[in-house]
Structure formats: C-alpha cells, structure tokens
C-alpha positions as CSV (number, residue, x, y, z in Angstrom):
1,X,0.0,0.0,0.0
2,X,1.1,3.7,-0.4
3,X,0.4,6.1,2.0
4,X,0.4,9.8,1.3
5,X,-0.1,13.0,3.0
6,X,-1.2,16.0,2.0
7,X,-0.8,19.4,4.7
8,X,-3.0,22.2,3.3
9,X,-4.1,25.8,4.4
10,X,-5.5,28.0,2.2
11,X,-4.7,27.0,-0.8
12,X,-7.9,26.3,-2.5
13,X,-7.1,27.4,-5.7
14,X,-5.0,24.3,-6.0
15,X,-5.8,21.9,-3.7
16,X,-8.7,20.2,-5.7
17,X,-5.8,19.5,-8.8
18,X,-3.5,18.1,-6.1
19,X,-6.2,15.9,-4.6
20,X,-7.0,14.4,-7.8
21,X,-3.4,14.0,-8.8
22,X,-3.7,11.4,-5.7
23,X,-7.0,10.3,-6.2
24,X,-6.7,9.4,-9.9
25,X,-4.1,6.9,-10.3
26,X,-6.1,4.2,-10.3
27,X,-4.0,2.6,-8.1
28,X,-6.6,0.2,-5.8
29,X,-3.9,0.0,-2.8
30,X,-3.6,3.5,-2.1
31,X,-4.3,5.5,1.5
32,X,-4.7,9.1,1.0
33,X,-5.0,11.8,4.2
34,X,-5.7,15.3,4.0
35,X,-4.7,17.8,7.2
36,X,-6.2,20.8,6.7
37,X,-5.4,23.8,9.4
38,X,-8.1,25.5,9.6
39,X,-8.7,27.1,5.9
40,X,-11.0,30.2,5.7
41,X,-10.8,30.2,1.6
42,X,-13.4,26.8,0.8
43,X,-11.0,24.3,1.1
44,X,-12.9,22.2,3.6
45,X,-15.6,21.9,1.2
46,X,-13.4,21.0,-1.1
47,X,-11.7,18.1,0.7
48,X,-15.1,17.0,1.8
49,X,-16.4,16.7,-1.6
50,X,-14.0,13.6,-1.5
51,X,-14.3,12.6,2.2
52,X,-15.4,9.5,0.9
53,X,-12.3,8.6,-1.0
54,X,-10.0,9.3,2.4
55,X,-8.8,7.6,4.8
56,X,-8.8,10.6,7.0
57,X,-9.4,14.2,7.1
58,X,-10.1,16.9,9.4
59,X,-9.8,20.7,9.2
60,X,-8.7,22.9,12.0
61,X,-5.8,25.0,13.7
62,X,-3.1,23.4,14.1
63,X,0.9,24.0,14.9
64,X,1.8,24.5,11.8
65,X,2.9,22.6,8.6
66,X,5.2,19.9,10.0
67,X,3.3,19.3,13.2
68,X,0.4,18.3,10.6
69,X,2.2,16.2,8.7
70,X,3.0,14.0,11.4
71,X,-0.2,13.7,12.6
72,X,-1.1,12.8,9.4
73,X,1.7,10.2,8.8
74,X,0.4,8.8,12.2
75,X,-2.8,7.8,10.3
76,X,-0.9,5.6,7.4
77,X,-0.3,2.0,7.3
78,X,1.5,1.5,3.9
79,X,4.6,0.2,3.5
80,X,5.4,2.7,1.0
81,X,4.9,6.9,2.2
82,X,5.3,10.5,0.7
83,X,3.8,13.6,0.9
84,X,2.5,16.2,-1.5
85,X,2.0,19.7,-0.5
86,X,-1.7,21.5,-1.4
87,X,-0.1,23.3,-4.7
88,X,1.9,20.8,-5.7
89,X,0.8,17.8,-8.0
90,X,1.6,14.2,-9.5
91,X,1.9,12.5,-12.9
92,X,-0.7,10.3,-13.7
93,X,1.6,7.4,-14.0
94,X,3.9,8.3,-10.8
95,X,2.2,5.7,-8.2
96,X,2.4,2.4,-10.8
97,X,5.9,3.4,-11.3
98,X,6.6,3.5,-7.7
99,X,4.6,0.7,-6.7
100,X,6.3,-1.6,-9.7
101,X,9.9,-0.3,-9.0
102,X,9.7,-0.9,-5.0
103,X,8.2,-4.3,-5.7
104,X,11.0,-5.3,-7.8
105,X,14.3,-3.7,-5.7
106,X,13.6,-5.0,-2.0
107,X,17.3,-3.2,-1.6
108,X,15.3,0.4,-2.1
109,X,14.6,2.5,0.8
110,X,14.2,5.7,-0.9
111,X,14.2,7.2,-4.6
112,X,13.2,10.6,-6.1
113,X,12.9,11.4,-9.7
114,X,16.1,12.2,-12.1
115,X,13.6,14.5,-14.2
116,X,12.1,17.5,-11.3
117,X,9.2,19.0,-13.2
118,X,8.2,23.0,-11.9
119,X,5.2,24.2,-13.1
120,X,3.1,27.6,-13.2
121,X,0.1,28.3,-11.7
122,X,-2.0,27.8,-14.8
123,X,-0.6,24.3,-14.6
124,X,2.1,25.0,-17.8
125,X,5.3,23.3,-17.2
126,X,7.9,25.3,-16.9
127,X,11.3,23.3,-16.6
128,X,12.0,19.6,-16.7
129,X,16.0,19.5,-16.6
130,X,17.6,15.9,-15.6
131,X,19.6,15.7,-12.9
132,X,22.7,14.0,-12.3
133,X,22.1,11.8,-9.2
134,X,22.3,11.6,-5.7
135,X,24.8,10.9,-3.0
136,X,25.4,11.2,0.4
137,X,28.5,12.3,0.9
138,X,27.6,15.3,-1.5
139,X,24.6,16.0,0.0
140,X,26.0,16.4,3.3
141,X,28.8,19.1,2.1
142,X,25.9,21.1,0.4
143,X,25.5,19.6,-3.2
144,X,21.5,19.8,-3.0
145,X,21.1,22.9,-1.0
146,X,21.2,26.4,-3.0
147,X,23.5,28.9,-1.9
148,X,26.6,31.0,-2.9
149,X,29.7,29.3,-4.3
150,X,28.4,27.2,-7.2
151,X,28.8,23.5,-5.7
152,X,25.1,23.2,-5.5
153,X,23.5,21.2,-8.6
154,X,19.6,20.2,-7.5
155,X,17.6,20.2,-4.7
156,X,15.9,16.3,-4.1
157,X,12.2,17.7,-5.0
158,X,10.1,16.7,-2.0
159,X,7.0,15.5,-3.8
160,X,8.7,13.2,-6.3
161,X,10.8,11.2,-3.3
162,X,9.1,8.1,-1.7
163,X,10.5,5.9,0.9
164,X,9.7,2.4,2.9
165,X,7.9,3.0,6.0
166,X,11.0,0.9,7.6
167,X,13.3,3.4,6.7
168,X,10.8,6.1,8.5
169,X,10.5,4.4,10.8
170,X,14.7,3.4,11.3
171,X,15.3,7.4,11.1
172,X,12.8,8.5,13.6
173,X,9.3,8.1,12.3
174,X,8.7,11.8,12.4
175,X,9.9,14.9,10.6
176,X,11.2,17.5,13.1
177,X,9.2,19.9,14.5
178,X,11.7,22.2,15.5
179,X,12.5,23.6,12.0
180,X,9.8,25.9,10.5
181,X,10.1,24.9,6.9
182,X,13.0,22.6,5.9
183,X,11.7,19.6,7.3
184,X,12.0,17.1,4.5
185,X,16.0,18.7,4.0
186,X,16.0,17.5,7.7
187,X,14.6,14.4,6.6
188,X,16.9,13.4,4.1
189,X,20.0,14.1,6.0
190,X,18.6,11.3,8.5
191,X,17.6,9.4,5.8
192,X,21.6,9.5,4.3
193,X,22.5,7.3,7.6
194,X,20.9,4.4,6.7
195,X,20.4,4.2,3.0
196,X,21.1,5.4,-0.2
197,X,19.0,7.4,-2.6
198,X,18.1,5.9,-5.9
199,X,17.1,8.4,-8.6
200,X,14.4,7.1,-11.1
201,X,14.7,8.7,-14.7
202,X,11.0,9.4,-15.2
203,X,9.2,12.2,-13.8
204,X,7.3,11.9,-10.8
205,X,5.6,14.9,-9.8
206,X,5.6,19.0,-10.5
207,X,6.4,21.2,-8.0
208,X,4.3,24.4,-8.4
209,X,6.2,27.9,-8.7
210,X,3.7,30.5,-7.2
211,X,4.4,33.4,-5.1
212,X,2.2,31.8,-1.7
213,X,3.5,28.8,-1.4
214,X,6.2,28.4,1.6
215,X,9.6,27.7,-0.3
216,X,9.0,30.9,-2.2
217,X,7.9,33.4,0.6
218,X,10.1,31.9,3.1
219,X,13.3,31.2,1.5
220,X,15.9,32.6,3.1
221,X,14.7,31.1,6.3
222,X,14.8,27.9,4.7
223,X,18.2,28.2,3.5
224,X,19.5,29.1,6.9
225,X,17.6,26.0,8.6
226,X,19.3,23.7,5.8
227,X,22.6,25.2,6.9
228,X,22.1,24.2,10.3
229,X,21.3,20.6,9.2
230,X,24.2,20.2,7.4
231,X,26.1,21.7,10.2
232,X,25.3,18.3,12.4
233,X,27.4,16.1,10.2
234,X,30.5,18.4,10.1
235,X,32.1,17.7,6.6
236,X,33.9,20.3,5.0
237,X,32.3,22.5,2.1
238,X,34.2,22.5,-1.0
239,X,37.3,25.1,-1.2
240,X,37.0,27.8,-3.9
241,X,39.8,26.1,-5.8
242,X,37.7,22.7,-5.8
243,X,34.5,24.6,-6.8
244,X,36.5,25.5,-9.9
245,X,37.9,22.0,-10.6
246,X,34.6,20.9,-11.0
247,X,32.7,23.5,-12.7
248,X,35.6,22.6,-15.4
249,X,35.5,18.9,-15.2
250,X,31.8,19.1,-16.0
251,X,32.7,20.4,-19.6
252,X,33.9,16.5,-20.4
253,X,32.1,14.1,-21.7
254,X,30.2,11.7,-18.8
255,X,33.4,8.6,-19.1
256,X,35.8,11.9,-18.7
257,X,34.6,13.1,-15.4
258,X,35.0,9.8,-13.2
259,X,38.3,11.8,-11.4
260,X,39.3,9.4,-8.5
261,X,39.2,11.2,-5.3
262,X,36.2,13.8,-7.0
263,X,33.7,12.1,-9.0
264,X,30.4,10.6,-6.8
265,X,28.8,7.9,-7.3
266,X,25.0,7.8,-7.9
267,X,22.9,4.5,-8.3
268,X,20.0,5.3,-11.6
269,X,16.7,3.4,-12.1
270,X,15.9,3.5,-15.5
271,X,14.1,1.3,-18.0
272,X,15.9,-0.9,-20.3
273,X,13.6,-0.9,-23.1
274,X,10.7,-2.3,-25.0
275,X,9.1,-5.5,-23.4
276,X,12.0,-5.3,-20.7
277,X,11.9,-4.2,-17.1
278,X,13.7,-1.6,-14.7
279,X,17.1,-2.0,-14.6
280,X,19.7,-0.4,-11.3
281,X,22.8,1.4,-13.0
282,X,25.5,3.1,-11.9
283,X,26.4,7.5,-12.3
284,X,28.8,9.2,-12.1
285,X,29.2,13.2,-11.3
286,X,31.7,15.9,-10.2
C-alpha cells in the first residue's frame, strides 16, 4: 500500500488538482490523508467533496505545517509513504511506477525522480531539466542545498521522493518539529544514515512555482535551517579552488569526469527498453 499525506491551508485554488493528482491513479492500494489547518478560503468543502475517497481528514488549527504532517503520517499504514503539498501535484503514472519499481528492488529504501518537473500556476510546465544523481556524501557538504559558491546542482524535490515505512521508521518516524520549513532537507539528512538514494529517470511529480506557497515566501529562512542541518554532520564545504575544478570537469564528456578522489557515485533506475523491465545502474558526477 502507499500512503500519502497531504498538509494544506489556504490553498484552495490548488488543492482540488493536487487531490485528484492522488485520487486518480487508479492505483486500488492506495491511502490518501488530507490535514487541513483550519482554511478560511473553501477548502474544507473542497476536501469533503471527496471525504469518501480518504482515509482521513479533518480541518482545524493546528501548529503548523510539519506538526500536521505527522499527525497525518500517524494515520498511514502503507509500506510505501510520501507527501505532497496543497499546490503541488503528481503525474498520472507516478504511483504504478513507484509501486512496480519498490516491488522489484527490495534493496530500495528511498528514490526521487532524475527529471524534477516545476510548473506555473495555470498548470504549464515550466522546466524539466535531468539531474545528475544523488549521493550522500555530497549531499552532506551542500551539493543539493542552493546557496553561494556554485557546488550546489539540484535540490531532491520533495513531492517526487518516496520511501519504505521501515526506513521512516529506522530514522525517527517523524519529521522535526523544530525547524519551521525545511523539514524534508532534515529528513533526508537522516535518511543519508541508513540508506542510499536511488534516482528514477521518469518524472514523478511537478512542483508548483507561485508566489504563496512556503519555499517561495520563506526562503531565506529555509536556507539558513538547511545550513544548520548540514552543520550536524560536520564535513567540509568545498574550497573555492575545488568549486572551480569541477565547474571545469563538467565540460567532459560523462566517461571523462570519473576523477578518482572527485567524481560521486549515484545509483539510476531507468528502463531498459521495450518488453523489458527496470534496470539499477551506476552514475557518475563531479
């Protein structure tokens, strides 16, 4: 089963296309919860126009956005979790995918996508660049976290990762309440100890640029609570010198770039073809 959560305050304009994103898939072994806080703008009647399709709901104040989402992740049962903010929505095919690629790597604790999608708010898709991978020793010295000194390549976009509930449940089972807004960069820094992260070369989801929504009004503070994270685990940033050295090492072809001692490794999910299956390879970046 896959469990997902969906925090949401005022954001009716968007919340029906997100719910739908969920509701949609025609995937019969799905949970779907909805924690609204309280919303003045219709979006109670909007989520109880498919109360019947939840496993739970409710609408009222709350302590915010991460305290909701783990009451909400309290509700699940499924072996497999994510969560999608109210703004933000899925492909139609992202939960088969998921469902198919979990079933058939039992060694998979968490994957994102390899293709972010970020979309408008007329629904227009705006950007769909691949990424190169993920890794945890890059993550940790500030590969995924925007900021000055040109390391940074890709943020891991929240709604396109999903992980085993035994992984949730090894780092913590709960996102931490004492941030404000980077919980799920909290999360995957805990999620780093015990596993690595598989990138899946479909899209998954969009993320929604629009000038309410959390990561856009609040992103300075969400920088400095990344910071702070990455802080914990004390490995150095890379020097100005090394910044260079791979800004320039990017310019070669992919086989050109494996540099012993810079290049990462990255583990890909990626189809192998007509009347094939999903295939685990290995990638490569500086």
């Amino acid at each position: 089963m896959i469990s997902i959560v969906t925090p949401s305050f005022n954001q009716g304009r968007y919340l029906e296309s997100c719910m739908r994103s969920v509701l949609d898939q025609g995937l019969s072994d799905l949970e779907y919860i909805v924690i609204d806080g309280g919303s003045t703008d219709g979006s109670p009647d909007i989520i109880r126009k498919y109360s019947s399709q939840l496993r739970f709901w409710r609408s009222a104040p709350d302590a915010g956005y991460l305290a909701a989402l783990n009451e909400g992740f309290s509700k699940t049962s499924g072996e497999i979790l994510a969560w999608i903010n109210s703004d933000d929505k899925y492909v139609p095919w992202a939960f088969q995918v998921i469902a198919d690629v979990f079933k058939k790597f039992p060694q998979v604790q968490w994957l994102t996508t390899l293709f972010p999608l970020v979309m408008d708010e007329e629904d227009r898709v705006l950007s769909c660049r691949q990424t190169e991978g993920y890794n945890r020793t890059a993550f940790y010295r500030g590969r995924n976290l925007r900021r000055e000194g040109g390391f940074y390549s890709f943020v891991i976009q929240q709604e396109s990762t999903f992980w085993r509930r035994s992984l949730w449940e090894a780092a913590g089972g709960r996102l931490d309440e004492a941030l404000k807004v980077a919980g799920d960069f909290e999360l995957w820094a805990r999620f780093f100890e015990h596993a690595d992260l598989y990138a899946l070369a479909v899209p998954l989801a969009c993320f929604r640029f629009q000038g309410t929504s959390l990561s856009f009004e609040q992103a300075d503070l969400y920088r400095q609570e990344c910071e702070a994270v990455l802080e914990r685990y004390g490995l150095p940033e890379p020097s100005w010198a090394e910044v260079h050295l791979r800004r320039a090492l990017r310019i070669l072809p992919p086989r050109l770039r494996r540099v012993p001692g810079l290049a990462y490794p990255a583990k890909i999910i990626e189809h192998a073809g007509r009347n094939k299956s999903w295939t685990v390879r290995p990638g490569w970046f500086v």
